[in-house]
C-alpha positions as CSV (number, residue, x, y, z in Angstrom):
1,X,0.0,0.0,0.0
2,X,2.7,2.3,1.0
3,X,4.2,1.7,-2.5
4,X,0.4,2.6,-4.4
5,X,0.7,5.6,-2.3
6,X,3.8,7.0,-3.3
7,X,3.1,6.3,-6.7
8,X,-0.6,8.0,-6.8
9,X,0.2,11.1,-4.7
10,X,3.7,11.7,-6.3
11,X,3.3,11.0,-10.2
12,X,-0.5,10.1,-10.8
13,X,-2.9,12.1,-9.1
14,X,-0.7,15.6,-10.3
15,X,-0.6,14.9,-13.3
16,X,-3.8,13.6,-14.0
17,X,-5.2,16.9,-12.0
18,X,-3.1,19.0,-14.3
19,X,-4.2,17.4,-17.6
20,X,-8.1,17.9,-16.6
21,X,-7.1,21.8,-15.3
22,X,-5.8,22.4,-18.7
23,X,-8.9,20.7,-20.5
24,X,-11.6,22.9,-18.4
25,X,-9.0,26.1,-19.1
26,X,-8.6,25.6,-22.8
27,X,-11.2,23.6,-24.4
28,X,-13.5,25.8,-26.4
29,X,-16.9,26.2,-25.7
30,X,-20.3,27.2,-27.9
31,X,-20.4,31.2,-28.0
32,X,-23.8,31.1,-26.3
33,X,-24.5,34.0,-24.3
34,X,-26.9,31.1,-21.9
35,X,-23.2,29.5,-21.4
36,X,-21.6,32.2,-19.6
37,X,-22.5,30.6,-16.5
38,X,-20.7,27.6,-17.4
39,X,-17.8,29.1,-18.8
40,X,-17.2,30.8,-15.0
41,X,-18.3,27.2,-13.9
42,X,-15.1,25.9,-16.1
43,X,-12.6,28.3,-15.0
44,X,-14.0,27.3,-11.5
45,X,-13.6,23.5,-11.9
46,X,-10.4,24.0,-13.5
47,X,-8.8,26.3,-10.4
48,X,-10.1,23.1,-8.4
49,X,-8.2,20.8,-10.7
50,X,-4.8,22.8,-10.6
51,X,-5.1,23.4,-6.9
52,X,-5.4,20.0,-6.0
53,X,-2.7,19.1,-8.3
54,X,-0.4,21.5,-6.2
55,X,-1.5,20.5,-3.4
56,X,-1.1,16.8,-3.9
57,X,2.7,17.5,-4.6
58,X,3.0,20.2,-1.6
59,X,1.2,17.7,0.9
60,X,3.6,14.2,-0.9
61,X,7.1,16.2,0.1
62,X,5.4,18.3,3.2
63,X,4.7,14.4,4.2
64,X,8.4,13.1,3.4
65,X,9.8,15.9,4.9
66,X,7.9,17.1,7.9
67,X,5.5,14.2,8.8
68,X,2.2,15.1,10.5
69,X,2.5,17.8,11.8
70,X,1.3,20.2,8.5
71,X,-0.3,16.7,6.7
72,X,-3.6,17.7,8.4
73,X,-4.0,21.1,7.2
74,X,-3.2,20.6,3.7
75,X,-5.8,17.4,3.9
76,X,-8.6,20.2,5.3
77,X,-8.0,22.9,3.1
78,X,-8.1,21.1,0.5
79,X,-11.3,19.5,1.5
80,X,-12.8,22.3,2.1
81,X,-11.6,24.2,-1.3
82,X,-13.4,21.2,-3.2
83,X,-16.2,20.8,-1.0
84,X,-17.2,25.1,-2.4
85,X,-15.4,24.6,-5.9
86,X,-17.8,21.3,-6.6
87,X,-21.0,22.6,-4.7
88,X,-20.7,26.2,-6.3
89,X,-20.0,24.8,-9.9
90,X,-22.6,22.1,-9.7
91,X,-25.3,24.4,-9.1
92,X,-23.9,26.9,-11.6
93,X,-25.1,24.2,-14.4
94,X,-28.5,24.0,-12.8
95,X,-29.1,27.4,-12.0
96,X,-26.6,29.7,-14.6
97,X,-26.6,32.6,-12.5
98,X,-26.0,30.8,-9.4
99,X,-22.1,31.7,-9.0
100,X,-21.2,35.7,-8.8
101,X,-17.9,37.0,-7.6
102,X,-19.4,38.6,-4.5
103,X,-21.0,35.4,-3.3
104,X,-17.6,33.4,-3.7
105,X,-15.6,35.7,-2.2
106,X,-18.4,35.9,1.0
107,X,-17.4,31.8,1.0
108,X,-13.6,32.1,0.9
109,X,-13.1,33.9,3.1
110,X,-14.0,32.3,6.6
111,X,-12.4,29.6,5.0
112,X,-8.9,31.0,4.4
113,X,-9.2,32.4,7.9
114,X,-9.6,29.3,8.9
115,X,-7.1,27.4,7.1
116,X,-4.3,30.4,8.4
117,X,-5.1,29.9,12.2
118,X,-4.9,25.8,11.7
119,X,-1.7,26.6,9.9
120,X,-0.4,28.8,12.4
121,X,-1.6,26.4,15.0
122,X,0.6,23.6,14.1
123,X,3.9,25.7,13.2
124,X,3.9,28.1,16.1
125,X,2.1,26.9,19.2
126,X,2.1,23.9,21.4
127,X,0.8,20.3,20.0
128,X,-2.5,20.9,22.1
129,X,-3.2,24.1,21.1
130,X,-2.7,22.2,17.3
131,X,-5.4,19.7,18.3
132,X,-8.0,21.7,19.3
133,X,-7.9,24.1,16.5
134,X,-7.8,21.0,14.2
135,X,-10.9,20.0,16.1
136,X,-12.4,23.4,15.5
137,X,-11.6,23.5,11.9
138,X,-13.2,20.1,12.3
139,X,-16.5,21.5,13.6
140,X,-16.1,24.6,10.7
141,X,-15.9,22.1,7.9
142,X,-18.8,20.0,9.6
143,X,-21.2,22.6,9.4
144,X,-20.4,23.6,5.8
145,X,-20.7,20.2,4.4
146,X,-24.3,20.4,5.9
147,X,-24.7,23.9,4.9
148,X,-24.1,23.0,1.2
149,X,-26.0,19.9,1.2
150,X,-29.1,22.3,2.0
151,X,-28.5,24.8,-0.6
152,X,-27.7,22.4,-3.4
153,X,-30.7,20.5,-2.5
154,X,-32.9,23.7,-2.6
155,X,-31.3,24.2,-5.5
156,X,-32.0,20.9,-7.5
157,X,-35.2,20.8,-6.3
158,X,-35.8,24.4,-8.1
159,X,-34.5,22.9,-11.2
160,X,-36.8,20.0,-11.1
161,X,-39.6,22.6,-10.7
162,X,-38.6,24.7,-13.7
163,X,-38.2,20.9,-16.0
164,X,-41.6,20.1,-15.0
165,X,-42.5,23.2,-16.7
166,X,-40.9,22.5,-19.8
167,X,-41.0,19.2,-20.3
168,X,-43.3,16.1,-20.3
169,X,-40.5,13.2,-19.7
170,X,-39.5,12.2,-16.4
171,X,-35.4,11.2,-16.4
172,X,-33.6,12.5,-19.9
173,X,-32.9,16.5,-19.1
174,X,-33.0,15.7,-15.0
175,X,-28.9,16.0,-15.4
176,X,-29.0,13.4,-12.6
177,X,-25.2,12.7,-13.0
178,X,-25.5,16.4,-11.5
179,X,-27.3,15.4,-8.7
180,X,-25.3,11.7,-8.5
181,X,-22.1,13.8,-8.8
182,X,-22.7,16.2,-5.3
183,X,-23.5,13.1,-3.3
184,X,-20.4,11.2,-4.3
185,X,-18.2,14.4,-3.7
186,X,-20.0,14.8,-0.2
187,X,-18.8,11.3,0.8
188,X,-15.4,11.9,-0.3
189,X,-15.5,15.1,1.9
190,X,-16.4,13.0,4.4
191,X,-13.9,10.5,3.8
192,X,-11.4,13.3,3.6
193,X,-11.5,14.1,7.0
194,X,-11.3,10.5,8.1
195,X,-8.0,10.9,6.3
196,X,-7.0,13.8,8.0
197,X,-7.5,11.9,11.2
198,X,-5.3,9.3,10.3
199,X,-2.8,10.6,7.4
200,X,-0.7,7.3,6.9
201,X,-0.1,5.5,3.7
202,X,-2.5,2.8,3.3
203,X,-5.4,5.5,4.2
204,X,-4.1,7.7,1.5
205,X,-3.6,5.1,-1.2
206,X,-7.8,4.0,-0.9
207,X,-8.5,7.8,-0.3
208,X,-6.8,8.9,-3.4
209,X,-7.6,6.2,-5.7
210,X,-10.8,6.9,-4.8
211,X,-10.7,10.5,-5.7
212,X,-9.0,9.9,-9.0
213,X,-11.8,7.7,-10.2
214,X,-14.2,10.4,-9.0
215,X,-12.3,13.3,-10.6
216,X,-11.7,11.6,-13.9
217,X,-15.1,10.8,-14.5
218,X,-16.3,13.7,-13.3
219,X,-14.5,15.9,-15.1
220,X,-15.7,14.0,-18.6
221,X,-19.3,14.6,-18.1
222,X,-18.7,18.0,-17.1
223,X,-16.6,18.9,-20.5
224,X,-19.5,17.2,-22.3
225,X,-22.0,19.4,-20.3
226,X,-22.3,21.8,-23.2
227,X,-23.8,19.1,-25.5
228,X,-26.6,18.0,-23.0
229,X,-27.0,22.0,-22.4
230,X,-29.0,22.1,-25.8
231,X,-31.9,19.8,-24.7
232,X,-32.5,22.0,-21.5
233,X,-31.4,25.1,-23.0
234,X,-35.4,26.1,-23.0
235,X,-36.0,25.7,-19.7
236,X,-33.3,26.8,-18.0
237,X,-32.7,30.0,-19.4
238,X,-36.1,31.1,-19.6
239,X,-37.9,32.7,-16.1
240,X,-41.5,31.4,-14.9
241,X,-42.4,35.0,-15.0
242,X,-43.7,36.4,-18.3
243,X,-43.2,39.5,-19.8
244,X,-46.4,42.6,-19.9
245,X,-46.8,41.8,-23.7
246,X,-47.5,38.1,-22.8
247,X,-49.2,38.3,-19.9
248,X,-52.5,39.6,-22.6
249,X,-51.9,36.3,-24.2
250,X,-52.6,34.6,-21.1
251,X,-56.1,33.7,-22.0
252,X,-58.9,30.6,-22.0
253,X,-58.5,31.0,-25.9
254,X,-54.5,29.6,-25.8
255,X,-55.4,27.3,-23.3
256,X,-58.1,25.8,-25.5
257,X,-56.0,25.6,-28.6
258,X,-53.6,23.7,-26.1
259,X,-56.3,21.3,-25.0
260,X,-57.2,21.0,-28.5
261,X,-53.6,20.0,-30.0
262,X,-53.9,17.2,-27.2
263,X,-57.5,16.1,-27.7
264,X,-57.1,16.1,-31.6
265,X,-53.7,15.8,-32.7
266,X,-52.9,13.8,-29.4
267,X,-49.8,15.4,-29.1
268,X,-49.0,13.9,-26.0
269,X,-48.2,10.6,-27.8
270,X,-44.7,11.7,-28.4
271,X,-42.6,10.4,-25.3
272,X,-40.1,13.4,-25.0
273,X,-42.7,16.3,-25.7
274,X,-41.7,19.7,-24.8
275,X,-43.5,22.9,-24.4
276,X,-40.9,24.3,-27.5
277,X,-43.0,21.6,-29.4
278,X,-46.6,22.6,-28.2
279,X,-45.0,26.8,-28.8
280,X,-44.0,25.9,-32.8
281,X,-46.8,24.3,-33.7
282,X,-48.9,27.2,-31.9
283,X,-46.7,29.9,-33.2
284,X,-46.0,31.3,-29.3
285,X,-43.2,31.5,-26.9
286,X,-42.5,28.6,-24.5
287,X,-42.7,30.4,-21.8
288,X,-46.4,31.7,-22.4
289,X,-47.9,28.1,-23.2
290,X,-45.9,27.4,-19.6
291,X,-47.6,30.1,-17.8
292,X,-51.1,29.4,-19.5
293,X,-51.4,25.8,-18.3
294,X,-50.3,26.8,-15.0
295,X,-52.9,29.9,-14.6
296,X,-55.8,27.7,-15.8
297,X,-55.3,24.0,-15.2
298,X,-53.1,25.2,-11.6
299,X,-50.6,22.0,-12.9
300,X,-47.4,22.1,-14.1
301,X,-46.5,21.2,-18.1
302,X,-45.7,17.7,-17.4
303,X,-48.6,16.9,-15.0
304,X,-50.8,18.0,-17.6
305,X,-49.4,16.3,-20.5
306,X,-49.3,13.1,-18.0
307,X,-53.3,13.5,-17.2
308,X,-53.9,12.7,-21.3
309,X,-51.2,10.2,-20.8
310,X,-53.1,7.9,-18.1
311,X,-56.5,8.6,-20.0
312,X,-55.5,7.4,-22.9
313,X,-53.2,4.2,-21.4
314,X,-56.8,3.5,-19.4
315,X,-58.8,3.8,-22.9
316,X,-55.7,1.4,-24.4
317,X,-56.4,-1.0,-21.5
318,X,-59.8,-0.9,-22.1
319,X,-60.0,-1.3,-25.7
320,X,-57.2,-4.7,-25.5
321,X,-59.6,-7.2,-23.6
322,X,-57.6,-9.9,-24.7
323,X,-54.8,-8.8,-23.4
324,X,-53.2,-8.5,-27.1
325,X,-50.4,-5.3,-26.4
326,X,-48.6,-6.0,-23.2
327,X,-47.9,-3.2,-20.5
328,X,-45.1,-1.6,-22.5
329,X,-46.6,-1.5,-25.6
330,X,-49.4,0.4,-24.7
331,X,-47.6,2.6,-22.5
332,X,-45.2,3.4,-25.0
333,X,-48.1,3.9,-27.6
334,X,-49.9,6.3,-24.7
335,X,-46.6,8.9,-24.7
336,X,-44.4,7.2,-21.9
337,X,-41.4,6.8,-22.2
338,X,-40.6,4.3,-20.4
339,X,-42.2,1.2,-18.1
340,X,-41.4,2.2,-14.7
341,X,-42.4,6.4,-15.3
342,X,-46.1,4.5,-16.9
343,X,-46.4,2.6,-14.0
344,X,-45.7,5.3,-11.2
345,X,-47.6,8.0,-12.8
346,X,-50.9,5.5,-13.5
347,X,-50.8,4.4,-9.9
348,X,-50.7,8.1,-8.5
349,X,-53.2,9.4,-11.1
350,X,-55.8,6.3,-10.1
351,X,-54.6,4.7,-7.1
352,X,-54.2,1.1,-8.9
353,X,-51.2,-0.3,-11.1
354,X,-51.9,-0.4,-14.6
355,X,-51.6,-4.3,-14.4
356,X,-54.1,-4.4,-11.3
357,X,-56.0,-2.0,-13.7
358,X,-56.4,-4.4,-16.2
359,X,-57.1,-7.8,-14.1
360,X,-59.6,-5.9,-12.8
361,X,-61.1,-4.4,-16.3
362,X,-61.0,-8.1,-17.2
363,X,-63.3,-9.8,-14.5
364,X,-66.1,-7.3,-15.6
């Protein structure tokens, strides 16, 4: 293990952190004016990838050279750096305006008043005063791990809101990886300061193979984050309030050429429907169709789209008496996109599975 170590925090992990830096730093992205949120998120990740690359070499020869004593701070201020980088620049691709220079700074700077007096701590003062302030900084990074678990949560769940707007499918623009990607850097924060605690080589060697899987893949999705950017690009850059001149289009008219594209042209047949689709075909903005089905139906875009969705799977069911289709067909045929999203939005819609639903339809 000791050997794994020495090669990972030495040789691998740098310059693996170094290569991804210069990636996020350099690699071109679309000139969308909706991207300038994650070009600031880049720049972000990529000061997180170059200072943990320094920091893996300061903390290798601080190691070698000085043993314990300054291993622990490094390990802490650098979990704590990540722990804001990651939070800050995974919200930033859920909510673009998230990140501002006044809100970072407000973050940095408790933390690099922190990291000084564990610093000083250790190189100036007596091995007890060293502990507790470790203990402190303990208690400090505690309480923001928690702190940013509630504000990315908050949020995500904001982002879910402003999807349900937009779209009518449950899973293909949720950017779950997002949400996948903040709960598997939490862990590692967490695992972080168990290394802090005890900083010897076999620790390291799991702790930073661990991270190095995490980072690399990480770091992939997030470069490719522009591409998936174009199928939420509706949504997310377009407010839930509407404009003075729209607001007069807000009116029982649109909301009955709505219900008519979905009663005539059963629209909702097409699994990943969005309100761009319903818009183009009505010759309006997104964001008014969005705010007319939530002023008169008091739903959201894809509870509305999955109301004609269960009446028609229920009129499928009722139609196949001899159980000719099977489940996925005719939730598929209904505008589903898949078997599990038909089968928990049937059973909260009518309070019965769509298989119960049809043993039941069959004994009649």
């Amino acid at each position: 293990m000791e050997v794994l170590y020495h090669i990972l925090d030495a040789v691998f992990a740098p310059g693996l952190f170094l290569g991804m830096a210069v990636c996020l730093f350099f690699l071109s992205i679309p000139s969308k004016s909706a991207l300038r949120g994650y070009r600031t998120a880049r720049y972000v990740m990529g000061a997180a990838y170059l200072f943990y690359a320094i920091c893996v070499c300061v903390e290798y020869h601080v190691i070698g050279v000085a043993g314990d004593s300054l291993s622990r701070p490094i390990i802490m201020t650098i979990a704590t750096v990540q722990a804001l980088l990651f939070t800050y620049t995974l919200i930033t691709l859920i909510s673009l305006n998230f990140v501002t220079f006044r809100r970072m700074l407000f973050e940095l700077l408790p933390i690099v008043v922190m990291s000084i007096a564990l610093f000083s701590a250790c190189l100036f003062f007596s091995e007890d005063v060293a502990l507790w302030m470790f203990g402190l900084f303990g208690l400090f990074y505690a309480s923001l791990l928690v702190r940013y678990v509630f504000l990315f949560r908050r949020e995500y769940h904001r982002y879910e809101l402003q999807m349900d707007k937009f779209f009518s499918d449950d899973d293909s623009r949720r950017l779950l990886w997002v949400k996948r990607s903040f709960y598997v850097a939490l862990a590692i924060g967490v695992l972080a300061l168990i290394y802090a605690l005890l900083p010897v080589a076999t620790v390291a060697a799991v702790f930073m193979t661990i991270v190095i899987v995490f980072y690399t893949v990480f770091g992939v999705r997030f470069i490719n984050y522009a591409l998936q950017f174009q199928t939420i690009e509706v949504a997310i850059t377009n407010s839930s309030m509407v404009t003075e001149d729209e607001e007069n289009k807000v009116d029982e008219g649109l909301m009955q050429r709505i219900d008519s594209l979905m009663e005539q042209d059963k629209l909702f047949c097409k699994s990943d429907l969005s309100v761009l689709d319903v818009a183009e075909r009505l010759g309006e903005r997104p964001r008014t169709v969005s705010a007319v089905i939530s002023a008169f139906r008091q739903i959201n875009f894809k509870t509305y789209i999955n109301e004609f969705r269960v009446q028609e799977a229920k009129r499928l069911l009722d139609e196949d008496r001899r159980n000719v289709r099977t489940i996925d067909a005719i939730a598929s045929e209904a505008g589903f996109a898949n078997r599990s999203t038909f089968y928990r939005v049937f059973k909260q819609s009518q309070g019965i599975s769509p298989t119960a639903y049809r043993l039941k339809d069959s004994q009649h």
